[in-house]
C-alpha positions as CSV (number, residue, x, y, z in Angstrom):
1,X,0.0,0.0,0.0
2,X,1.8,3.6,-1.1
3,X,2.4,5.9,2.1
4,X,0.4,8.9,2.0
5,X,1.9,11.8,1.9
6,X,2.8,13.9,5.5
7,X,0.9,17.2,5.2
8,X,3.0,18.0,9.0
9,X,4.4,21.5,8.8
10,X,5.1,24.5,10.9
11,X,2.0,25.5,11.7
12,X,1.4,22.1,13.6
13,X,4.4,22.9,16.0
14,X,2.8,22.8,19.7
15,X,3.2,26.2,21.7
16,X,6.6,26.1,22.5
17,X,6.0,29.3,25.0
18,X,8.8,28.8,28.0
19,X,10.5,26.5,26.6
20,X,14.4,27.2,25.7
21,X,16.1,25.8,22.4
22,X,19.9,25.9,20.7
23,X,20.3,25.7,17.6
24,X,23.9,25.4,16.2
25,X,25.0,26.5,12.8
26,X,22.1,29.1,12.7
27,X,22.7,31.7,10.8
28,X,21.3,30.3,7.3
29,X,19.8,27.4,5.3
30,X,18.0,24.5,7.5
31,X,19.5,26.6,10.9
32,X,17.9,29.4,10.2
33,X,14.6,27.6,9.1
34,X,14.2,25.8,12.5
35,X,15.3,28.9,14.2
36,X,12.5,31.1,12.6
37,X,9.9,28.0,13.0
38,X,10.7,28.0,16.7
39,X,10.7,31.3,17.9
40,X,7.7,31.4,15.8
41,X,6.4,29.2,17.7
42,X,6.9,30.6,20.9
43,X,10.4,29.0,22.4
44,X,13.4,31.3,23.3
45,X,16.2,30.4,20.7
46,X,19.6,30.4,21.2
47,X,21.8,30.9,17.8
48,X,25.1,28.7,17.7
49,X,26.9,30.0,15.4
50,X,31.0,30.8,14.9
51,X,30.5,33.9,12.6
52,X,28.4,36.6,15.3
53,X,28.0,39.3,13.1
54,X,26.2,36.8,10.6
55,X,24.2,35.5,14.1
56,X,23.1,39.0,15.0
57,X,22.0,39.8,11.2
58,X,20.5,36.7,10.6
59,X,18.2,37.2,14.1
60,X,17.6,40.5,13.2
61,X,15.1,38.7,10.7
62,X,13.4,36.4,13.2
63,X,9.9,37.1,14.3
64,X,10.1,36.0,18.4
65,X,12.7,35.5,20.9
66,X,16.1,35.4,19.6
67,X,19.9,35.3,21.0
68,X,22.8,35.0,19.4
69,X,26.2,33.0,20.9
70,X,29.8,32.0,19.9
71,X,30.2,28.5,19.2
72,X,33.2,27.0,17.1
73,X,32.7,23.3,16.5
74,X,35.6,22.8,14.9
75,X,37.5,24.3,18.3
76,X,36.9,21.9,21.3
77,X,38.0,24.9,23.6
78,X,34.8,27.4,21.9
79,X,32.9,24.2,22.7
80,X,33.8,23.8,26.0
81,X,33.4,28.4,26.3
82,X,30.0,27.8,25.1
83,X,28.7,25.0,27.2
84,X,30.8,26.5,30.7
85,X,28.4,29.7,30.1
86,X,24.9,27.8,29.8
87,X,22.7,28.8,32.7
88,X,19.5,26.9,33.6
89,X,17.3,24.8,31.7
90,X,17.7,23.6,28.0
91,X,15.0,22.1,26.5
92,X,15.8,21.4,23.3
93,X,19.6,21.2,21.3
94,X,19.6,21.1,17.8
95,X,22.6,19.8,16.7
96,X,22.4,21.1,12.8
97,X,25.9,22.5,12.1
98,X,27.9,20.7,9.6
99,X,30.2,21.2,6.3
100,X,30.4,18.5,3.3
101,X,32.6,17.7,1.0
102,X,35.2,20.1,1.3
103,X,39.2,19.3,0.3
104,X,40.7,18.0,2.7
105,X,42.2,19.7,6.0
106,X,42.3,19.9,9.7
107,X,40.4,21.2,13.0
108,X,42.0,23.6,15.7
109,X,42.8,20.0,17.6
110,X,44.4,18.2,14.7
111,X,40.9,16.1,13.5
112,X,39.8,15.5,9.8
113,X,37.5,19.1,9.8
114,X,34.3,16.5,8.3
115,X,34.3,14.3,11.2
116,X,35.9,16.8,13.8
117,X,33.0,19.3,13.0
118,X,30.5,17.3,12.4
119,X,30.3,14.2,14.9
120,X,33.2,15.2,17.6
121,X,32.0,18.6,17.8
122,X,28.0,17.8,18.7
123,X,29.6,15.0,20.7
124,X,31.6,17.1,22.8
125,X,28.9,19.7,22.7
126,X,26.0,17.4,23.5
127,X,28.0,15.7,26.5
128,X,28.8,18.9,28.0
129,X,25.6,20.2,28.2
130,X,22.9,17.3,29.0
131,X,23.0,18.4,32.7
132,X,20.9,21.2,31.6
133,X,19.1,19.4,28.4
134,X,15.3,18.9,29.7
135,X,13.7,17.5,26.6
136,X,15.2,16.5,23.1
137,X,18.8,16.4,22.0
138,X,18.2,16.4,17.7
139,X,20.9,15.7,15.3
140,X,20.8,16.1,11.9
141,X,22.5,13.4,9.7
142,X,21.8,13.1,5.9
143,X,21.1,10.0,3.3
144,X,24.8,10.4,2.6
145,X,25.1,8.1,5.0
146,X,24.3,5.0,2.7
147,X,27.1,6.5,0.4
148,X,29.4,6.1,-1.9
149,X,29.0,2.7,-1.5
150,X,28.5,1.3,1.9
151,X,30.4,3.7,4.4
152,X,31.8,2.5,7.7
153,X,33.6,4.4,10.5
154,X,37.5,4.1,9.8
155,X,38.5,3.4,13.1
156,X,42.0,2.7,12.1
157,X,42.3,5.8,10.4
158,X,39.2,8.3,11.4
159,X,41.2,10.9,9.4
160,X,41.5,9.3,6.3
161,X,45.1,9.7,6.0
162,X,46.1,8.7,2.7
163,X,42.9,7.8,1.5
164,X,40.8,11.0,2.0
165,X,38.1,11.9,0.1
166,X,35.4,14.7,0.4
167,X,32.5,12.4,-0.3
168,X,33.9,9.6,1.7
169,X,34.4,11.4,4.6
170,X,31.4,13.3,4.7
171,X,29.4,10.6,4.7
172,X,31.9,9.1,7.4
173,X,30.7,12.2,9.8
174,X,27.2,11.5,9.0
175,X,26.9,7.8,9.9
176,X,28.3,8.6,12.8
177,X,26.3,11.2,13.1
178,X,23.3,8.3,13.7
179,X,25.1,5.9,15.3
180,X,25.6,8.9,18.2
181,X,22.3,9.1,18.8
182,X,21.6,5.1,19.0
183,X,24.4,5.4,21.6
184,X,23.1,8.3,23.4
185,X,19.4,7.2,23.4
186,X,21.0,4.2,25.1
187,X,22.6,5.3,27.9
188,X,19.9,8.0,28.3
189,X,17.6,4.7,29.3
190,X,19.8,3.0,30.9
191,X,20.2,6.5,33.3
192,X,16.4,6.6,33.5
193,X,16.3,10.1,31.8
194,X,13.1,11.5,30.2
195,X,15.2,13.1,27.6
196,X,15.3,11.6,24.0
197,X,17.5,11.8,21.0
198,X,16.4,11.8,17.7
199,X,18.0,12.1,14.1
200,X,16.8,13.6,10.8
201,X,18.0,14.6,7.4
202,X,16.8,17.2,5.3
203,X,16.5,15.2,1.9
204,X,18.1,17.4,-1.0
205,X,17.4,21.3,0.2
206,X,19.0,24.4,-1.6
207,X,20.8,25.4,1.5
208,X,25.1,26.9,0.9
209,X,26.2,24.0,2.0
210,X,26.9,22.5,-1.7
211,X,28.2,25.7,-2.2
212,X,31.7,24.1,-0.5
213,X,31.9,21.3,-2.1
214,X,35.5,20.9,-2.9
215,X,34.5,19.7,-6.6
216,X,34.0,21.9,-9.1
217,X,32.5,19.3,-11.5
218,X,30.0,18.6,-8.2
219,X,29.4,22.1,-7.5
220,X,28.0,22.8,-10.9
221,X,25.8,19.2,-10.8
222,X,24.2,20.7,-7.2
223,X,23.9,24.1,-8.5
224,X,21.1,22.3,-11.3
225,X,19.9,19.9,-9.0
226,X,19.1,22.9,-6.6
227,X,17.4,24.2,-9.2
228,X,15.5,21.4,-10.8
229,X,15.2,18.7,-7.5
230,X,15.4,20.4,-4.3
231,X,13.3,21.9,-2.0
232,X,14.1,25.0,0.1
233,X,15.4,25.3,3.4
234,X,12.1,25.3,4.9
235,X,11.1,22.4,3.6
236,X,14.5,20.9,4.3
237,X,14.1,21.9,7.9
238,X,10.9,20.4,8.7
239,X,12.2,16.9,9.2
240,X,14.1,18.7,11.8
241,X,11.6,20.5,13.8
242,X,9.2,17.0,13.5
243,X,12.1,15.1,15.4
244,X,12.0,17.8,17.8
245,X,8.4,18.3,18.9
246,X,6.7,15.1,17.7
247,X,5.9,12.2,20.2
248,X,8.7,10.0,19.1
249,X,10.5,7.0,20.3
250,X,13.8,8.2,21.1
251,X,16.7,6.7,18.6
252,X,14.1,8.1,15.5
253,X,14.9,9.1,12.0
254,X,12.8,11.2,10.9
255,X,13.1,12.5,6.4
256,X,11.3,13.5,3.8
257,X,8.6,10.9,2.3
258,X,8.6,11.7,-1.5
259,X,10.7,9.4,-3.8
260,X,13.8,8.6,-2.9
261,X,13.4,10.5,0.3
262,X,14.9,13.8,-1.5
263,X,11.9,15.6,-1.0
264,X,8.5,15.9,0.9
265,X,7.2,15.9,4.6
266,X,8.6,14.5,7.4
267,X,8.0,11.0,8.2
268,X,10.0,8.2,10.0
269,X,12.8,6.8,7.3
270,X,15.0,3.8,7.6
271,X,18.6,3.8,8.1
272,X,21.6,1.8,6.8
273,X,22.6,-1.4,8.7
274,X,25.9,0.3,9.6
275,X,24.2,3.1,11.4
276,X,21.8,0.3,13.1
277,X,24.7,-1.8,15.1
278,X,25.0,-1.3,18.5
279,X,28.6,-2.8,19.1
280,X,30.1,0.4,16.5
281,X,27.9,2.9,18.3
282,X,29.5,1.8,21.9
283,X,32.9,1.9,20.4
284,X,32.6,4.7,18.6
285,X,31.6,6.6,21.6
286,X,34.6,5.3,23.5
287,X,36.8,6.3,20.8
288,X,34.8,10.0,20.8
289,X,35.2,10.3,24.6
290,X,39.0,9.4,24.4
291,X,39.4,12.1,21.3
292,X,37.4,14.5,23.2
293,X,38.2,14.1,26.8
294,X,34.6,14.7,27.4
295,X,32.4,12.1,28.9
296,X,28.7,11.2,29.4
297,X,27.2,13.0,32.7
298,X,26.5,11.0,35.9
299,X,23.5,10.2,36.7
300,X,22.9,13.1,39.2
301,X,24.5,15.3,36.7
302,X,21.3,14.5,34.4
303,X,18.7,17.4,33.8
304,X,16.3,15.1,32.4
305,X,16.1,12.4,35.0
């Protein structure tokens, strides 16, 4: 039997009045969507973003409650800044930041910038500040993960020295992107904590991300299929904001339903088999804590519990 269609958008977003959300890589594209859909919506939101001049312009445009904040993911000291001046309650994170398929180079602590920004980043992020995290920890992934090929976490070589590749490692940083979140669903259980994690991807939305792409021959292919294939960034964002105020089990996936899931509403999608196994979520958090030197919270050091 064909799925219907999700007619879900912003307008079905409960009052989020009170409530208190980050958002990190804010200032455009899907960030700025579920920022505007948000505050729109009543919730206080916090803009993560490394460029503040871009922060403050970009909030300047948001209808509601709006702040803007310093956060370098690819700098585990501006992650650790950002999380040591969180004061109170968090209700929501939405981890959204990310770059793909850029040539190939380094973070501020020596990590492959794909997997450094994108996984290690959130991880550290995330870790640091669940004592205050109420309600939903989001991370946003992407159907890259299934690709080229059948990606894996390198674990012998998490850089990719040698063998780096844009494509490759961005997908990389977005399987791991889903196996963090089985993980930290996991142990959010096992604590007894009320707070879920959830994952989404945005299907194919003209956002500037494919505007990096360290391919010229790919740049000009996403340049058409922006034109001809994708939706915008507030479409792209809704599976977003669905993983963050729908009544989910935590450890969802939530994308687009159209063909292919490039485009559409939100529904729940399925995920690769490699971002389904347990044993490489534990060990990749292992080897993310040991990178990091940031470690999941004690129990009593749990908001959400």
């Amino acid at each position: 039997m064909a799925k219907r269609p999700s007619t879900w958008n912003v307008t079905n977003i409960p009052d989020q009045t009170g409530r208190t959300a980050v958002v990190t890589g804010a200032n455009s594209g899907l960030g700025i969507a579920t920022v505007e859909a948000l505050a729109g919506a009543g919730a206080h939101v916090v803009l993560a973003v490394r460029d503040t001049a871009r922060g403050e312009a970009a909030a300047s445009r948001v209808t509601g409650s709006t702040e803007v904040r310093r956060l370098d993911l690819a700098d585990l000291s501006s992650v650790r800044e950002f999380a040591a001046g969180w004061r109170g309650d968090l209700d929501l994170l939405v981890n959204n930041a990310g770059v793909m398929n850029i040539p190939q180079s380094a973070t501020r602590d020596g990590f492959e910038t794909q997997f450094g920004t994108n996984h290690l980043g959130h991880f550290a992020l995330t870790n640091l500040l669940l004592p205050h995290v109420t309600e939903r920890v989001v991370t946003v992934s992407s159907g890259a993960h299934r690709m080229p090929g059948t990606p894996y976490i390198h674990f012998d070589n998490l850089d990719l020295g040698g063998e780096y590749a844009p494509m490759k490692a961005y997908s990389q940083s977005k399987l791991a992107n889903l196996l963090f979140t089985l993980e930290l669903q996991r142990r959010l259980t096992a604590a007894g904590s009320r707070v879920r994690a959830t994952a989404a991807h945005p299907g194919w939305a003209a956002t500037n991300l494919q505007s990096h792409d360290g391919s010229a021959l790919r740049r000009a292919a996403m340049r058409v299929g922006n034109r001809l294939v994708a939706q915008d960034h507030r479409a792209g964002a809704l599976p977003t904001l669905y993983a963050a105020v729908a009544d989910l089990p935590g450890a969802s996936y939530v994308g687009p339903d159209g063909m292919g899931e490039m485009r559409g509403g939100p529904t729940l999608v399925g995920r690769s088999a490699a971002a389904s196994d347990p044993v490489t979520a534990r060990r990749l958090w292992t080897v993310s804590e040991e990178l990091t030197g940031v470690t999941f919270p004690t129990l009593a050091g749990l908001a959400g519990v």
